[in-house]
C-alpha positions in Angstrom: -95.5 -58.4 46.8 -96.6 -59.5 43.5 -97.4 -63.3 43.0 -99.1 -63.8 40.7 -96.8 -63.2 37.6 -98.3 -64.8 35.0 -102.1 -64.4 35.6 -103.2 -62.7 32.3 -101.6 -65.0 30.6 -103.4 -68.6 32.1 -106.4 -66.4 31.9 -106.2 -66.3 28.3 -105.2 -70.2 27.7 -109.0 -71.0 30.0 -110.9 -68.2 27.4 -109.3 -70.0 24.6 -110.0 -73.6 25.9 -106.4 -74.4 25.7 -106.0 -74.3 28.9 -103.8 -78.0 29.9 -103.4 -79.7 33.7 -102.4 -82.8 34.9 -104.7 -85.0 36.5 -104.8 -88.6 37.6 -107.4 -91.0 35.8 -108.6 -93.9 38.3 -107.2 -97.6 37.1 -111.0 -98.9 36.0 -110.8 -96.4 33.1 -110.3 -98.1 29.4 -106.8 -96.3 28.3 -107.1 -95.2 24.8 -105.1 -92.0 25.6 -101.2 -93.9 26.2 -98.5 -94.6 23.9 -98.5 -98.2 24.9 -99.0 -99.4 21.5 -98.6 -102.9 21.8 -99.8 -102.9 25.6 -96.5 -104.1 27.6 -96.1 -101.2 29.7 -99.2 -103.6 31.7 -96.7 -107.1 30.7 -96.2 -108.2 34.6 -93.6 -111.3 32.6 -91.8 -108.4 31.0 -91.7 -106.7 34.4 -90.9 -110.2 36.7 -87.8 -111.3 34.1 -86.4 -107.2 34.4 -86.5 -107.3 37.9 -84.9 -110.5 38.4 -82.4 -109.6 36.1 -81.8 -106.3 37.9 -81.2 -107.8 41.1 -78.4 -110.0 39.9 -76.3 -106.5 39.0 -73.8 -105.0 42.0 -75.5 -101.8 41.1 -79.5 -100.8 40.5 -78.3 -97.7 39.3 -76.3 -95.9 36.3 -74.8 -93.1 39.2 -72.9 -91.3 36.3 -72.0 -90.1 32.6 -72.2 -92.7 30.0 -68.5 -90.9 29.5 -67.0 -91.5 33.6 -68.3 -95.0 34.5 -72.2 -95.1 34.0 -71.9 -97.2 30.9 -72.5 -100.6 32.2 -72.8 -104.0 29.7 -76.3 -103.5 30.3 -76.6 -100.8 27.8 -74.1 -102.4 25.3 -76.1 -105.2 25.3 -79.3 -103.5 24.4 -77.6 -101.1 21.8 -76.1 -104.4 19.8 -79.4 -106.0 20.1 -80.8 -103.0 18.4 -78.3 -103.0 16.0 -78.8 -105.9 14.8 -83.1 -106.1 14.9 -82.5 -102.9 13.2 -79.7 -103.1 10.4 -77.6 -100.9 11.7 -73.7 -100.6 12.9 -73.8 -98.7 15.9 -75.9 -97.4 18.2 -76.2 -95.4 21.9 -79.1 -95.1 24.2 -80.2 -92.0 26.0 -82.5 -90.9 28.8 -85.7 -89.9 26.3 -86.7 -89.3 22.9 -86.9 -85.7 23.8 -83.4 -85.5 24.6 -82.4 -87.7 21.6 -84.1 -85.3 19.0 -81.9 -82.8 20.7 -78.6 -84.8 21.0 -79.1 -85.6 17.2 -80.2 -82.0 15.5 -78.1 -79.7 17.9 -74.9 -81.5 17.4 -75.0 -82.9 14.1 -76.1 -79.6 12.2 -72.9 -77.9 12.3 -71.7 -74.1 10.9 -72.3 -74.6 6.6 -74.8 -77.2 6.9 -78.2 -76.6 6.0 -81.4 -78.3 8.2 -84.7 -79.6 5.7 -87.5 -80.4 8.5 -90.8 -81.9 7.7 -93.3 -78.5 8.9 -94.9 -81.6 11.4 -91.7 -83.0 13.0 -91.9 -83.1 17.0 -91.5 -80.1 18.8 -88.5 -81.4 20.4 -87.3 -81.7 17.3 -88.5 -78.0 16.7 -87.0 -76.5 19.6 -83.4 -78.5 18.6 -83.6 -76.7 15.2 -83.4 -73.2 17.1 -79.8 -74.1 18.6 -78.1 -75.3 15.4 -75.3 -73.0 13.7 -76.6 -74.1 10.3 -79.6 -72.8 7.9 -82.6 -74.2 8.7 -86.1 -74.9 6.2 -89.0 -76.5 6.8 -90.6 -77.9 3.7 -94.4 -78.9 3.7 -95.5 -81.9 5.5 -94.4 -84.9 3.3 -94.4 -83.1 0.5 -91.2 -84.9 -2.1 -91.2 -81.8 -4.4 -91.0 -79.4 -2.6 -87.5 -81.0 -0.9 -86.3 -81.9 -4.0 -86.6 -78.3 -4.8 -84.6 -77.2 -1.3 -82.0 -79.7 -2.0 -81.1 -78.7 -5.4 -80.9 -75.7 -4.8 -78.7 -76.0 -1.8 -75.1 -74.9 -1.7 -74.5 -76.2 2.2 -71.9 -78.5 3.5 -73.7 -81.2 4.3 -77.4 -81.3 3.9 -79.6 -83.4 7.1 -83.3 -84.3 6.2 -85.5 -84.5 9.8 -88.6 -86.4 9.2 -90.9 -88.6 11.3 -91.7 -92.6 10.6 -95.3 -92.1 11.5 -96.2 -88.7 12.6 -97.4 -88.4 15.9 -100.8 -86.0 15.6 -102.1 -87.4 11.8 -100.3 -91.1 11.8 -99.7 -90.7 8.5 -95.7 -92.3 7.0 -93.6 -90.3 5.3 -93.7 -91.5 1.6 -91.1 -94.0 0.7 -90.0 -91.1 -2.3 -89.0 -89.0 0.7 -86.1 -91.9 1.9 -85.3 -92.3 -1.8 -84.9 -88.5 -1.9 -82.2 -88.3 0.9 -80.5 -91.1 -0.3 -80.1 -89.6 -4.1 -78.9 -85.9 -2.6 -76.6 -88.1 -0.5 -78.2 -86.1 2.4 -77.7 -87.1 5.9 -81.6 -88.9 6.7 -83.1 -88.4 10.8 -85.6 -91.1 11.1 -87.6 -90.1 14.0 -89.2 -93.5 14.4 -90.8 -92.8 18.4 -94.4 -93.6 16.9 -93.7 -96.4 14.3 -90.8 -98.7 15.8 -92.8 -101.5 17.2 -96.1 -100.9 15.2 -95.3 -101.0 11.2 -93.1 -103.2 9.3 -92.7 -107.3 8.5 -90.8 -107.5 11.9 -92.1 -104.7 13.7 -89.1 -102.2 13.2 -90.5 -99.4 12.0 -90.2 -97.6 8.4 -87.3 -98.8 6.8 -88.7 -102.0 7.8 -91.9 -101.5 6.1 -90.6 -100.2 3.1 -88.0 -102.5 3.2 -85.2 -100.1 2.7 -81.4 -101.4 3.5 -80.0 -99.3 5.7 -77.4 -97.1 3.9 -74.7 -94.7 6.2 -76.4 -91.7 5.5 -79.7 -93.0 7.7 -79.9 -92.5 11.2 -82.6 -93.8 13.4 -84.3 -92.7 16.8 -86.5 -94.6 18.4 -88.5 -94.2 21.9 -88.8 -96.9 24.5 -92.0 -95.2 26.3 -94.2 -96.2 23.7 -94.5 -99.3 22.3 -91.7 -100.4 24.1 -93.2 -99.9 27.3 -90.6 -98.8 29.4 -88.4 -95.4 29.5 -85.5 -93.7 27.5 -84.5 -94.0 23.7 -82.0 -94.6 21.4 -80.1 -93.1 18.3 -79.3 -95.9 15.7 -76.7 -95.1 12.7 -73.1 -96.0 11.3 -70.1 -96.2 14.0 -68.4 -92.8 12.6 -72.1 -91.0 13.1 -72.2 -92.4 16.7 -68.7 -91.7 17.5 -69.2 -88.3 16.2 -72.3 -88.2 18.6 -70.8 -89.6 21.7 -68.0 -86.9 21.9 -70.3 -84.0 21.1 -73.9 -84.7 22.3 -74.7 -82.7 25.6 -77.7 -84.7 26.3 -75.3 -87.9 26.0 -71.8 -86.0 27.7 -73.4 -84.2 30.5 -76.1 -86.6 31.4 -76.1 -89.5 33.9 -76.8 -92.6 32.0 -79.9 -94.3 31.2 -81.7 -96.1 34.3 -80.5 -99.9 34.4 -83.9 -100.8 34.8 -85.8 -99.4 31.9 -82.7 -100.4 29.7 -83.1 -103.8 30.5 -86.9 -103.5 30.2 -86.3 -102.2 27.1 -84.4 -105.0 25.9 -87.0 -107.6 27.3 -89.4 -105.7 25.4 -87.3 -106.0 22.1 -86.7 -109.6 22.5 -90.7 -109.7 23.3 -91.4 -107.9 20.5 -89.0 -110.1 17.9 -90.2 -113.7 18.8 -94.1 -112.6 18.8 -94.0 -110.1 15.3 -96.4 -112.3 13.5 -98.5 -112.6 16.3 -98.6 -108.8 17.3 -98.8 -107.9 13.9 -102.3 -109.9 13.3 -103.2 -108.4 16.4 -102.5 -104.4 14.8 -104.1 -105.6 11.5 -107.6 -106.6 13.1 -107.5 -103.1 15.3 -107.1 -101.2 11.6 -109.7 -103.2 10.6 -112.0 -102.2 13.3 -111.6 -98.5 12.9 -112.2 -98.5 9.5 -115.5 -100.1 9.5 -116.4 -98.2 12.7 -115.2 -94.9 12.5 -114.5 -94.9 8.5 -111.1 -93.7 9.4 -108.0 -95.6 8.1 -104.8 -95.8 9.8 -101.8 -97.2 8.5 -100.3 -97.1 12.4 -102.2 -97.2 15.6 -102.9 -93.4 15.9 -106.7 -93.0 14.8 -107.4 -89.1 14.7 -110.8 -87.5 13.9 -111.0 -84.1 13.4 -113.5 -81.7 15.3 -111.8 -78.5 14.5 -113.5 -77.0 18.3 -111.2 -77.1 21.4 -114.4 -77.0 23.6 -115.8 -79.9 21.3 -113.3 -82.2 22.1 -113.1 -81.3 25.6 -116.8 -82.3 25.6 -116.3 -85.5 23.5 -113.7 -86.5 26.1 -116.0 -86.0 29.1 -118.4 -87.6 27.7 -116.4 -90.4 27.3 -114.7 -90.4 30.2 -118.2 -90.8 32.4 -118.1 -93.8 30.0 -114.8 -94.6 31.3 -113.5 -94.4 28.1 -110.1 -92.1 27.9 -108.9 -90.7 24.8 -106.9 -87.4 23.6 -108.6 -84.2 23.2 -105.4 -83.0 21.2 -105.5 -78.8 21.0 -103.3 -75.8 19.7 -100.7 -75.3 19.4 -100.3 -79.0 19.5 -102.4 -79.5 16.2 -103.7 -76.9 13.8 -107.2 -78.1 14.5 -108.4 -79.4 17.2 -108.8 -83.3 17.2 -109.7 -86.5 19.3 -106.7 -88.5 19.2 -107.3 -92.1 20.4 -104.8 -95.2 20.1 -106.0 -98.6 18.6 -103.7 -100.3 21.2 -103.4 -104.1 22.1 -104.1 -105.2 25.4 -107.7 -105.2 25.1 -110.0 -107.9 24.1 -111.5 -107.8 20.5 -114.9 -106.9 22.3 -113.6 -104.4 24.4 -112.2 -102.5 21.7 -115.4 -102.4 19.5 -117.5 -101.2 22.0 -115.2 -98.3 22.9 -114.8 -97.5 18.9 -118.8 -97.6 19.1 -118.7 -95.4 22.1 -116.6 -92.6 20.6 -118.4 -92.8 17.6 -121.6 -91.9 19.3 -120.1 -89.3 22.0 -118.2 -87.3 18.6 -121.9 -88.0 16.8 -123.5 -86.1 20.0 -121.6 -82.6 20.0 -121.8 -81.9 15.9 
């Protein structure tokens, strides 16, 4: 009996170097890999207060639906105090930013409407786009004129722009002229903000934030909790009708059990964290820039530092190399990237030393495979 089922096709991801599998990195390894932007996924505080907290609830557990009884005042509590770090009206947390991308482009795409997707948005976002009723175009990465184009020419219902904060493979922003854009086509506006809530803006709230854009009812934010929040799950930010209109049609929101009671409230720790120390972690982001530029000559306007290598096999090399250096960083391939790059996070948590020597480290390790 045939097992094997897929052979030729593994075969052909090792020839290619593309080839992925999980593996488990021992604890004495310098993480430059993670998410954990401003480092408080390792915040034992964050972690004592949550669990204290958690053990003062009659339940450690959601056990249903947001929609039959898993809504608890846990998760109101953390979707107001989003609301108002944020701007916002109304708001409704959900399991991951995965499943948020597809609660938000599935549902809110309808028959008539037409879809404009920045060419780079997440693949969750990507694979969402492939279940909606309406047209769909993807315009080229944070490119204003060619949208502008799409949108005046378009004769849909309602017209949604998807675009990223800080895009998760080049940490690069969408312009400001992008926003502006939406807002003047009176087009509905996704922010996905899962790599820039918590890293850019004078309170550490992501793009509009940074721009400092008021929050108008076409705008809808998502934001993750697994990055810089440290915890689990996400959110979808936006006016009460938009919400309302999400929480009755959503299937990632109507057919899911609610989010875990315990990364909601670290979440919300995290929030409250991140609030009363923005000058502080901000200072802290600012001096990490700094360092890469003068290492690595690359600037970041985030904490995403890519370098290209264009060579899966390259940056498998660079990131052994490294690694033997305990040193872990990305080695970021197709079809995840056009070109094959190390991807490396400036994140907090680590001393000022620390980090220069690791920026010195990959600097030599890329210097040795060209």
């Amino acid at each position: 009996m045939q097992s094997d089922f897929y052979a030729k096709e593994l075969a052909a991801l090792k020839r290619s170097g593309r080839y992925r599998e999980r593996r488990i990195f021992n604890e004495e390894i310098i993480d430059l890999a993670s998410n954990d932007y401003l480092g408080l996924a390792h915040n034992s505080l964050l972690l004592e207060e949550t669990l204290e907290r958690l053990q003062t609830l009659e339940s450690h557990a959601s056990k249903a639906s947001m929609l039959v009884n898993g809504y608890t005042q846990v998760h109101q509590d953390f979707e107001q105090g989003l609301c108002d770090a944020n701007g916002f009206a109304a708001g409704v947390i959900l399991g991951s930013g995965f499943n948020a991308n597809i609660a938000m482009i599935e549902t809110l795409v309808r028959k008539g409407d037409a879809l404009f997707m920045d060419e780079k948005y997440h693949a969750s976002g990507v694979l969402a786009s492939k279940l909606i009723d309406g047209e769909l175009h993807y315009f080229s990465h944070n490119c204003t004129a060619e949208l502008e184009i799409l949108l005046k020419k378009s004769t849909a219902k309602r017209n949604i722009v998807a675009v990223e904060g800080i895009y998760s493979m080049d940490g690069d922003l969408v312009p400001r002229e992008i926003i502006e854009l939406a807002d003047r086509y009176n087009a509905l506006l996704i922010l996905d903000e899962a790599h820039s809530s918590g890293v850019i803006g004078a309170n550490l709230m992501g793009i509009l934030d940074h721009y400092d854009i008021t929050v108008k009812p076409n705008h809808i934010k998502m934001g993750t909790l697994g990055k810089a929040y440290g915890s689990f799950g996400a959110y979808i930010l936006a006016s009460e009708h938009i919400v309302d209109f999400l929480i009755n049609r959503a299937k990632p929101i109507i057919y899911a059990t609610a989010p875990s009671l315990f990364d909601t409230l670290l979440g919300h720790k995290a929030l409250e964290y991140i609030q009363k120390n923005s000058d502080i972690l901000s200072a802290e982001i600012m001096l990490r820039q700094s360092i890469v530029k003068e290492i690595l000559g690359v600037e970041v306007e985030g904490l995403i530092v890519p370098v290209e290598i264009s060579d899966n096999r390259k940056v498998m090399e660079i990131q052994k190399i490294l690694l033997e250096k305990k040193l872990l960083v990305g080695a970021i391939r197709q079809p995840t990237v056009p070109q094959a790059i190390i991807r490396f996070i400036a994140r907090l948590g680590l001393r000022e030393t620390e980090f220069r020597a690791a920026c010195f480290s990959i600097k030599d390790a890329i210097d040795s495979v060209k």
